[in-house]
C-alpha positions in Angstrom: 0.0 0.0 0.0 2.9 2.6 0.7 4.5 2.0 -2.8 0.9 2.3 -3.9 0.8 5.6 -2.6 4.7 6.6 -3.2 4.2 6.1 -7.5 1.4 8.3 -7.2 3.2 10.7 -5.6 5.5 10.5 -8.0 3.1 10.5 -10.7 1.6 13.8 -9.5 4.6 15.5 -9.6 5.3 14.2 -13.0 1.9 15.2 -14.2 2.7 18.7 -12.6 5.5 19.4 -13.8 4.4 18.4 -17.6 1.4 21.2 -16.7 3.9 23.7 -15.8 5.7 23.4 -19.1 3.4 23.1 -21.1 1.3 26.4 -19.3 4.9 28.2 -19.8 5.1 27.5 -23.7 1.5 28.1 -24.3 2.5 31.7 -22.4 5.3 32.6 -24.1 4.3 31.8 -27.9 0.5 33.4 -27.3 2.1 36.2 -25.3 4.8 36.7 -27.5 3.8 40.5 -28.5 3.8 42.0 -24.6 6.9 39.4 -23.7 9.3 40.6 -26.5 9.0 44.3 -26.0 8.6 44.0 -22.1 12.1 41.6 -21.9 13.8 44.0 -24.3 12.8 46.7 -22.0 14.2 45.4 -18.9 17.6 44.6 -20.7 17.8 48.1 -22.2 16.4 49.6 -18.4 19.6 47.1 -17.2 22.0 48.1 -19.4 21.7 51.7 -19.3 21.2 52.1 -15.4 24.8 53.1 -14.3 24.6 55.7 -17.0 21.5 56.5 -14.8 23.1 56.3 -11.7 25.7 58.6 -12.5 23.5 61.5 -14.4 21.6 61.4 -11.0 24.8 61.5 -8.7 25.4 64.6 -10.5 21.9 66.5 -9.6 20.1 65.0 -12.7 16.0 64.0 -11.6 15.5 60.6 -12.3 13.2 61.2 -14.6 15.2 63.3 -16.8 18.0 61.3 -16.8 15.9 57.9 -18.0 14.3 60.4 -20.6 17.8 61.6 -22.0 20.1 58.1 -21.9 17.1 56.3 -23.4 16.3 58.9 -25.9 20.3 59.1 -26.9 20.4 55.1 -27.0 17.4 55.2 -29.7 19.1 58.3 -31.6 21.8 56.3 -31.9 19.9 53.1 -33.5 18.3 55.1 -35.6 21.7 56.7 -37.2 23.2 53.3 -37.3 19.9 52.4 -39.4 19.9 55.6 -41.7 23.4 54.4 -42.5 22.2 51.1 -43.3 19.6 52.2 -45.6 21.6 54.8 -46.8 23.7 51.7 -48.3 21.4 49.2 -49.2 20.0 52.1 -51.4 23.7 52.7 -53.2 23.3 48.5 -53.2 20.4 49.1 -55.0 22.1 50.3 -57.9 23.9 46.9 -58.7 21.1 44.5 -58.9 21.2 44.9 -62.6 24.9 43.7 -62.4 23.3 40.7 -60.1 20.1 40.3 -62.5 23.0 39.8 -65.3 25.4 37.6 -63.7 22.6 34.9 -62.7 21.4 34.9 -65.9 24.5 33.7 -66.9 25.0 31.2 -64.2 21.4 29.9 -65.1 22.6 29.6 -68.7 25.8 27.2 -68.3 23.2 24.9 -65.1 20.8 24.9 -67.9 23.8 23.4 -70.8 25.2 21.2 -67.8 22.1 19.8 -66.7 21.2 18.6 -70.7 24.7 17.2 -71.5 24.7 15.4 -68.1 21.2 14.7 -67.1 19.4 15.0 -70.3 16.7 17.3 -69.7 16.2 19.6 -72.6 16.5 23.0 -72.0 13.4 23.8 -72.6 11.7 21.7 -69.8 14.0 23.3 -67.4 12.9 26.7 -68.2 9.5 25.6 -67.4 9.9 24.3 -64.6 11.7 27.6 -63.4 9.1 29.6 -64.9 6.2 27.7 -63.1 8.4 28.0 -59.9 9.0 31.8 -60.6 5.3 32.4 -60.8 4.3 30.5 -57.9 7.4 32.9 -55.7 5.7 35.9 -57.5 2.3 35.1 -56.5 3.7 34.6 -52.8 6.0 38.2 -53.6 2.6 40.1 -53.1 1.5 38.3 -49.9 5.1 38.6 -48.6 5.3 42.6 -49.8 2.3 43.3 -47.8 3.6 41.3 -44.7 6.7 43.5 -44.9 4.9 46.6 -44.9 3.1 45.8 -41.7 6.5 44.0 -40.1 7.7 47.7 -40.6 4.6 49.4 -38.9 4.7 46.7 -36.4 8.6 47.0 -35.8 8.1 50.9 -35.6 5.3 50.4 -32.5 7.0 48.0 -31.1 10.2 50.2 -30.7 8.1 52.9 -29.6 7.0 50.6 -26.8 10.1 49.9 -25.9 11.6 53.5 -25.3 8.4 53.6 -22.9 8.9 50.8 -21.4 12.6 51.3 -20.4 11.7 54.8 -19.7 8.9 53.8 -17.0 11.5 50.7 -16.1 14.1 53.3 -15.0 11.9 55.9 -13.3 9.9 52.9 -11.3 13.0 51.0 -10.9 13.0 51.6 -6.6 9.4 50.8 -6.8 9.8 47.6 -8.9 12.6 46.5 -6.2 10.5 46.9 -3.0 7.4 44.8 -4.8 10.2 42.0 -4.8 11.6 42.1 -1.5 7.8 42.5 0.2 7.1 39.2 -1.9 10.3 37.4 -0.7 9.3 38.9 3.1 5.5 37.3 2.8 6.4 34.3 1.7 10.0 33.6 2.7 10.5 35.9 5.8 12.5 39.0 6.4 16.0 36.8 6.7 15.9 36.4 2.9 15.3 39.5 2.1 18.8 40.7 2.1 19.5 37.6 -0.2 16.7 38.1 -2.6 18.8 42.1 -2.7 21.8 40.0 -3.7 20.5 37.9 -7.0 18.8 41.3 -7.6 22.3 42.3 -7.6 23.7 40.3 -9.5 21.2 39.5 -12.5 21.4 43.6 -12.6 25.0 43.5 -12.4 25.1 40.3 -15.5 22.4 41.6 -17.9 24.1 45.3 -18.2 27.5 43.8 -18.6 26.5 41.5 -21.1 24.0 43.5 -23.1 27.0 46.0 -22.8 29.5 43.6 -24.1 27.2 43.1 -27.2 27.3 46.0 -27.9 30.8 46.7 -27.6 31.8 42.9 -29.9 29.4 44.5 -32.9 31.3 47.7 -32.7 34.6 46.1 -32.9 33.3 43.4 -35.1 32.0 46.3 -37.5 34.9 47.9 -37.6 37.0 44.7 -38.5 34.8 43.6 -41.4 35.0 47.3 -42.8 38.4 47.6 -42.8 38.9 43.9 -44.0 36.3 43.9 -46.8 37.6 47.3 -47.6 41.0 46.1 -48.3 39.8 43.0 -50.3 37.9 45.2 -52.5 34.2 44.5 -51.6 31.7 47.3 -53.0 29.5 48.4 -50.5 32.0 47.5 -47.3 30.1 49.1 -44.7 26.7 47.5 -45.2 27.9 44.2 -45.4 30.4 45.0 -42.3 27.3 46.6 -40.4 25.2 43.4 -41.3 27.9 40.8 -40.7 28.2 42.4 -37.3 25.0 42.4 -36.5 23.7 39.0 -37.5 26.7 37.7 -35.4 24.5 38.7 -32.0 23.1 35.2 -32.3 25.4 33.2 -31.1 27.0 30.0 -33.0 25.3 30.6 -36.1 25.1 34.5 -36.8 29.3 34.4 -37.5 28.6 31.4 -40.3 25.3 33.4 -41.6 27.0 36.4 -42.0 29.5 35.3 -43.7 27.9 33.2 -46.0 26.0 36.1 -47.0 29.4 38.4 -48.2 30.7 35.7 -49.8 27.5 34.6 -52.1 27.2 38.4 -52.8 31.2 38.8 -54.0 31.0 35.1 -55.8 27.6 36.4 -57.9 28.8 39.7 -58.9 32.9 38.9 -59.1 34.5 37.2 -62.3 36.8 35.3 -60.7 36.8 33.0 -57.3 39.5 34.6 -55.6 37.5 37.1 -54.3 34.9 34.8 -52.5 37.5 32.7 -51.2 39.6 35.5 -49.9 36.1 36.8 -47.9 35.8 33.3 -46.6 39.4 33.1 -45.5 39.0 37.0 -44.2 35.8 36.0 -42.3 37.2 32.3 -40.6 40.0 34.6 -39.1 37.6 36.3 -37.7 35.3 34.3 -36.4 38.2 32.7 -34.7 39.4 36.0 -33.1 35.8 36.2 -32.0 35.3 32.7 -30.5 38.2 32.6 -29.0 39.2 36.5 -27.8 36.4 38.7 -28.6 33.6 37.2 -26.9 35.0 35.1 -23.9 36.9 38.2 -22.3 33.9 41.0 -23.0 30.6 38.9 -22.9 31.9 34.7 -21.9 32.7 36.0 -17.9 28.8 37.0 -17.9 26.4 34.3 -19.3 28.7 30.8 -18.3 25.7 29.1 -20.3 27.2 25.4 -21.7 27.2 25.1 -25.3 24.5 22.0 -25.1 21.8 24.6 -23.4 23.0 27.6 -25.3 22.0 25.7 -28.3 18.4 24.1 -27.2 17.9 27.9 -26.1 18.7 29.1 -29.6 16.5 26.7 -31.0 13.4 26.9 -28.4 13.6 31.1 -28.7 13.6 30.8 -32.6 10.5 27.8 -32.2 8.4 30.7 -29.9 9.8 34.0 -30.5 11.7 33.5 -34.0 15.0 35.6 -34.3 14.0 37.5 -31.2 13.8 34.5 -29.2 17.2 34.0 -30.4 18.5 36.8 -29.3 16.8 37.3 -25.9 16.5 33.7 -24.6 20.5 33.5 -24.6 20.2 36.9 -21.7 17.2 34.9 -20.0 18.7 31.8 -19.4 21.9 33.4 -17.9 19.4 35.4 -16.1 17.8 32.2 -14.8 21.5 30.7 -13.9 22.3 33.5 -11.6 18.7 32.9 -10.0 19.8 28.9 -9.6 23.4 29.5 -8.3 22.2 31.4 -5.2 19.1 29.4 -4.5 20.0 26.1 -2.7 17.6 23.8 -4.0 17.6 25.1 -7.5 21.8 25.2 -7.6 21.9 21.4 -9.4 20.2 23.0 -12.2 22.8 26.1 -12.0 25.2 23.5 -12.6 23.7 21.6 -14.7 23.3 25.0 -17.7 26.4 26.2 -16.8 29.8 26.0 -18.5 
């Protein structure tokens, strides 16, 4: 009768635990548009609070101080966009050369696949053509889609600057509603813990969002000079993107690069060029793996490279590429949580590096 009653025990817990998850997915994939904006918030609110800290050391109200490093953060975003439009506009003008040099690729697939697979030319054009229409017909859908990602990506930013605005003037306010929960329910000798982690994930999400920050700067400035020397039109877009793209971790270096090199092997005439930028970008993605990003952003987030991974994965399944970006922050967040909590530190361990 007692190891009746211990397996369904156990079974309960199981069948708890399975609720719990699958509660917490259902949450964040339905609740995805208030939990992106709100996360991004709190990192930017994080990140930019000793900037805070020291406008209001110096007389600054705290409301004018989260007004003017938040509205500087978002002026700079916004130049660092202009100048990316600015050069996708100049890149513009060469899609005629690109137009040109696939129609000429598509012209020697179309002679290899008839000597070697004899299919006539002509039956490969209509398949093509009956694939071209079917991507045009989806064009239109996909054009419209765009047009509202923009508005939506406009609001969304707009929320955001409120949000870490609100996040940095109610920050005292947002602290104490933590520490009365942790005195309910866990009693006034944990409170001076609970001001610790508080501490801490502060302390880890500004460094890290701040080292980000700081590895796409350098990074930018790398690739520009690099593809500058090689002789890659349009340097700085493709530096800027490169850079960018290589916020997610493991496979934004590989993504960007993939993308410079296609672009230089399309519109070059030789492949000395493409294989130069591949050369160029594996140096760098070594000086990034193994300098860059372990001494400015690695002492932060000591996340294994197993659960860095399934994170990638499970934020691009709920939140696509921003669930890429933020869930690597989160989980990190979630270790420091685990490391100073005694029953949860075997799952510290367990994510950690």
């Amino acid at each position: 009768m007692k190891e009746r009653i211990v397996k369904l025990t156990v079974l309960g817990s199981f069948n708890q635990v399975l609720i719990f998850l699958v509660l917490l997915f259902a949450i964040l994939h339905f609740g995805k548009a208030f939990l992106i904006p709100l996360l991004t918030s709190a990192l930017f609110a994080m990140l930019l609070l000793p900037i805070c800290h020291r406008l209001e050391a110096k007389g600054i109200k705290r409301g004018w101080a989260a007004v003017a490093v938040v509205l500087t953060t978002l002026l700079l975003m916004v130049g660092v966009l202009y100048v990316l439009v600015n050069e996708l506009v100049e890149l513009a003008g060469d899609l005629v050369v690109v137009g040109d040099k696939i129609s000429l690729m598509l012209d020697r697939a179309y002679g290899y696949i008839a000597e070697h697979f004899d299919i006539s030319e002509v039956k490969q054009k209509e398949y093509l053509q009956k694939q071209v229409t079917q991507w045009s017909n989806s064009a239109g859908k996909m054009v419209g889609g765009a047009i509202f990602s923009v508005v939506s990506v406009l609001g969304s930013l707009l929320i955001i600057t409120i949000y870490t605005i609100l996040m940095l003037i109610y920050r005292i306010r947002i602290k104490r509603f933590v520490f009365q929960l942790v005195r309910r329910h866990a009693g006034y000798g944990e409170v001076d813990h609970a001001r610790g982690i508080v501490e801490k994930i502060t302390k880890v999400s500004s460094r890290y969002v701040a080292g980000i920050f700081l590895v796409v700067a350098i990074l930018s400035v790398i690739y520009f000079v690099g593809l500058t020397i090689i002789g890659v039109e349009n340097a700085l877009f493709f530096a800027i993107l490169a850079a960018l793209i290589n916020v997610i971790p493991y496979i934004g270096s590989v993504a960007g690069g993939a993308i410079v090199v296609l672009y230089t092997f399309i519109t070059g005439d030789t492949l000395t060029i493409p294989v130069v930028v591949a050369l160029f970008f594996t140096a760098v993605q070594q000086l990034d793996s193994y300098v860059l990003t372990p001494k400015i952003t690695g002492g932060q987030v000591k996340i294994g490279p197993l659960f860095t991974i399934m994170a990638l994965l499970l934020g691009g399944m709920l939140w696509g590429a921003a669930g890429m970006i933020l869930f690597i922050p989160l989980l990190g967040i979630f270790k420091v949580i685990f490391d100073n909590i005694d029953p949860l530190k075997p799952y510290g361990h367990l994510i950690g590096d």
